[in-house]
Residue frames relative to the residue before (quaternion, step in Angstrom):
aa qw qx qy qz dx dy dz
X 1.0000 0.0000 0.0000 0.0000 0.00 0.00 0.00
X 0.1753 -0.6669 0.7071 0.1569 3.83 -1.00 0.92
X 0.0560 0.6383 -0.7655 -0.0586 2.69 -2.33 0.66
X 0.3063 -0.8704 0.3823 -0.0483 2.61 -1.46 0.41
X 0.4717 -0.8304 0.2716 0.1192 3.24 0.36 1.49
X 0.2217 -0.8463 0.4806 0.0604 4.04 0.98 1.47
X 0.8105 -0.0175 0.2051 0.5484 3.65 0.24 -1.75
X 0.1214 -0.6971 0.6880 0.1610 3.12 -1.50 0.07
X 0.3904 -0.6751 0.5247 0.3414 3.70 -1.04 0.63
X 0.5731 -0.5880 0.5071 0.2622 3.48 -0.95 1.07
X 0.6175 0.7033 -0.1848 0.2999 3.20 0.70 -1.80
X 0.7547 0.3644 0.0031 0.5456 3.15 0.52 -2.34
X 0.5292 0.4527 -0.4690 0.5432 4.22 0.79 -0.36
X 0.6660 0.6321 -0.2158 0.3323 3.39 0.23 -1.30
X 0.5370 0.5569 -0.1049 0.6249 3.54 1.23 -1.34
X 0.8028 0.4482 -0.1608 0.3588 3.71 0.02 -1.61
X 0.5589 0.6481 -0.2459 0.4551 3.63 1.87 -1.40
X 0.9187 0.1244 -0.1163 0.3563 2.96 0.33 -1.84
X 0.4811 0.4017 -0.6642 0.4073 3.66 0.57 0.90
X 0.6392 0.4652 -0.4896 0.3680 4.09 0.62 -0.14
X 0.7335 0.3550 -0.3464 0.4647 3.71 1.14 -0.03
X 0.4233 0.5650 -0.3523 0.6144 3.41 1.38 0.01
X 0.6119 0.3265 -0.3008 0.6546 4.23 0.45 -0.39
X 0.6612 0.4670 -0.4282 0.4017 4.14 0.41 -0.82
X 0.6295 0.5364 -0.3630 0.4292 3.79 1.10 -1.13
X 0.6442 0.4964 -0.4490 0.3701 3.63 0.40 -0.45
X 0.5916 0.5933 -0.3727 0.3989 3.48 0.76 -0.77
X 0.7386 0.4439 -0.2431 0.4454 3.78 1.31 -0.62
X 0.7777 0.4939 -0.2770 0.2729 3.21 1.06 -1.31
X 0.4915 0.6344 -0.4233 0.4204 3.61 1.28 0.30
X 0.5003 0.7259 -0.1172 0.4572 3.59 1.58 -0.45
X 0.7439 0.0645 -0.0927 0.6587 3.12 0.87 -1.36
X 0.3918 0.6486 -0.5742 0.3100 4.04 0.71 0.58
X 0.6028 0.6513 -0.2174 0.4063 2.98 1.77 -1.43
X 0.7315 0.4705 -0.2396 0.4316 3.32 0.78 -1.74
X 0.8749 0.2360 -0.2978 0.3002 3.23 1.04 -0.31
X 0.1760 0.7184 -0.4617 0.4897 3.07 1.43 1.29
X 0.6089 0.6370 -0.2614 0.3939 3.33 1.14 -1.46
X 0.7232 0.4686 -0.2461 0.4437 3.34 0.46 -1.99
X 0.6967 0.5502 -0.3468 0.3026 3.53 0.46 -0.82
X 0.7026 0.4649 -0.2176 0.4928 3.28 1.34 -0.72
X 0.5338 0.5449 -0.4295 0.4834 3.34 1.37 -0.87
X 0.5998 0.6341 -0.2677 0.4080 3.57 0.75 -1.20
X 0.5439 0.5179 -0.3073 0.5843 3.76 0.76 -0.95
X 0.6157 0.6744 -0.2596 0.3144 3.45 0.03 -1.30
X 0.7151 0.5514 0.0547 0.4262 2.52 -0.21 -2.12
X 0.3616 -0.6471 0.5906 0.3189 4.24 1.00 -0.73
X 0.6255 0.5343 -0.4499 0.3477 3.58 0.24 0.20
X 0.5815 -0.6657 0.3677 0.2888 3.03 -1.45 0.91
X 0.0579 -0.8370 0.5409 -0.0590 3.95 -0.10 1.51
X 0.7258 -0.4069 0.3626 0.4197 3.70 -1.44 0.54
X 0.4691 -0.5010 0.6125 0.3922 3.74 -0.71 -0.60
X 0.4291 -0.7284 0.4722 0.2496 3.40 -0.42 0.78
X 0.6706 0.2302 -0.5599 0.4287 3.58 0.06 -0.09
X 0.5104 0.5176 -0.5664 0.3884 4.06 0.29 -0.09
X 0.6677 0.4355 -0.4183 0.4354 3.71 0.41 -1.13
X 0.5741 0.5429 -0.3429 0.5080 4.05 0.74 -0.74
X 0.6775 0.2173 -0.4270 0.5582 3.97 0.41 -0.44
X 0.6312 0.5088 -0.4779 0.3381 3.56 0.23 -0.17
X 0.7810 0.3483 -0.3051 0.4190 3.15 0.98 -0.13
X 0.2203 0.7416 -0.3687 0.5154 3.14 1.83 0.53
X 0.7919 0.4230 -0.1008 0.4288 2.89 0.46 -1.88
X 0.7263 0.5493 -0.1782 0.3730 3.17 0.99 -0.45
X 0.4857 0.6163 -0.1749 0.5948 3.00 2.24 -0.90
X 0.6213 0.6509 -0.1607 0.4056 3.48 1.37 -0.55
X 0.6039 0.5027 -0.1540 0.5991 2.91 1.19 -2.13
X 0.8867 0.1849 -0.3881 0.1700 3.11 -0.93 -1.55
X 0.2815 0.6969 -0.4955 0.4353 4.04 0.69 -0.11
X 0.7932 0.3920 -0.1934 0.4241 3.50 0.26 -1.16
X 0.7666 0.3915 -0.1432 0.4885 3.35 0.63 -1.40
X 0.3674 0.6923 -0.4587 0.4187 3.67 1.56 0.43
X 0.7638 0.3667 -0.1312 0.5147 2.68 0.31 -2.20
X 0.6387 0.5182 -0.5244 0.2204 3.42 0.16 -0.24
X 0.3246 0.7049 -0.3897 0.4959 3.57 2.17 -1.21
X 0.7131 0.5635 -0.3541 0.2202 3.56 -0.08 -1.86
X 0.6343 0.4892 -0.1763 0.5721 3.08 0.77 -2.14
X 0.8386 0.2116 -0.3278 0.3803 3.83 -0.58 -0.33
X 0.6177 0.4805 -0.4278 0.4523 3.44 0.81 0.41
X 0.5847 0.5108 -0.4108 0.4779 3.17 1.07 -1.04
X 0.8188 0.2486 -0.3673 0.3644 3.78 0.02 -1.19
X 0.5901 0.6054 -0.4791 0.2359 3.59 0.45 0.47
X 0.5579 0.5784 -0.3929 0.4471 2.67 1.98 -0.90
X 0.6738 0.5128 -0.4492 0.2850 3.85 0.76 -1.23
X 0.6642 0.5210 -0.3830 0.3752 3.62 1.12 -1.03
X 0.6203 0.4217 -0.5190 0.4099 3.63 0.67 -0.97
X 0.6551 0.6462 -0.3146 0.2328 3.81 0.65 -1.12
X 0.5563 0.5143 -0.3194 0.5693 3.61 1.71 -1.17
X 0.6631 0.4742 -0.3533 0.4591 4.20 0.38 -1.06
X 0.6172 0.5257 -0.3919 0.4349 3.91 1.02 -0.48
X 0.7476 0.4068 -0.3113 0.4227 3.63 0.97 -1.44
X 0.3238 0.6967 -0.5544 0.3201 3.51 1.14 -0.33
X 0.8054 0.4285 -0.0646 0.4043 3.43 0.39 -1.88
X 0.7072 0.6240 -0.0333 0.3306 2.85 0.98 -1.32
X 0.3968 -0.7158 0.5078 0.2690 3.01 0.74 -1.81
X 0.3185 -0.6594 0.6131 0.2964 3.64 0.93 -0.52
X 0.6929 -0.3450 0.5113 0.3734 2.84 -2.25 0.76
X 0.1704 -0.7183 0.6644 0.1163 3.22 -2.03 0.17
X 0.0831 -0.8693 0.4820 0.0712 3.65 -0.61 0.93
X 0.1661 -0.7981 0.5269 0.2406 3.23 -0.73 0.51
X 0.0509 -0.6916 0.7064 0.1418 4.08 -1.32 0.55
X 0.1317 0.6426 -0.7190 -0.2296 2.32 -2.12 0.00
X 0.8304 -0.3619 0.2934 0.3055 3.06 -1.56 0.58
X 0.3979 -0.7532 0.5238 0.0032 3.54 -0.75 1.62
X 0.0625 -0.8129 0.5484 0.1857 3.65 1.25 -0.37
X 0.7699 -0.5390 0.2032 0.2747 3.18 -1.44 0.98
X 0.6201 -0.5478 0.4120 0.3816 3.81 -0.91 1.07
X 0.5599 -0.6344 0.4819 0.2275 3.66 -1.26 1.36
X 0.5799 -0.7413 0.3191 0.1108 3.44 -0.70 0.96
X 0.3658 -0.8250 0.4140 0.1187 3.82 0.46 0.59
């Protein structure tokens, strides 16, 4: 069986992107809180002149904050550009095409 993939909702891609890239940012921002924890101390170390550490820590607070947000926001405008740029292609284009076929019923146990 073909189908065939007409439109996408800008709206609802958009929506779907940025909470899946907004959930992807957490997976980083514990990482670079660290790395920059690190520098600050390496920096301290090291005799150079470095932030005060609890400021460098809200900055990464703040940052632990931000990027989450400023993901999903990426998500959402990419996603609905991608659906719009994608709906003005199938016009012309057609849309993706998929073929199935029937999985018949799950082996028995």
């Amino acid at each position: 069986m073909k189908l065939k993939l007409k439109r996408m909702d800008p709206i609802s891609i958009g929506k779907m992107l940025a909470a899946l890239y907004g959930l992807m940012s957490l997976l980083f921002v514990p990482v670079m809180v660290m790395f920059i924890g690190l520098g600050a101390v390496a920096s301290a170390q090291s005799g150079g002149e470095a932030a005060p550490l609890p400021f460098v820590f809200g900055m990464g607070l703040g940052f632990l904050l931000f990027l989450p947000l400023l993901y999903a926001a990426m998500g959402f405008v990419t996603g609905a550009l991608g659906a719009l740029a994608y709906n003005l292609l199938a016009r012309w284009l057609g849309g993706f095409e998929f073929e199935f076929e029937d999985a018949g019923s799950p082996p028995r146990v």
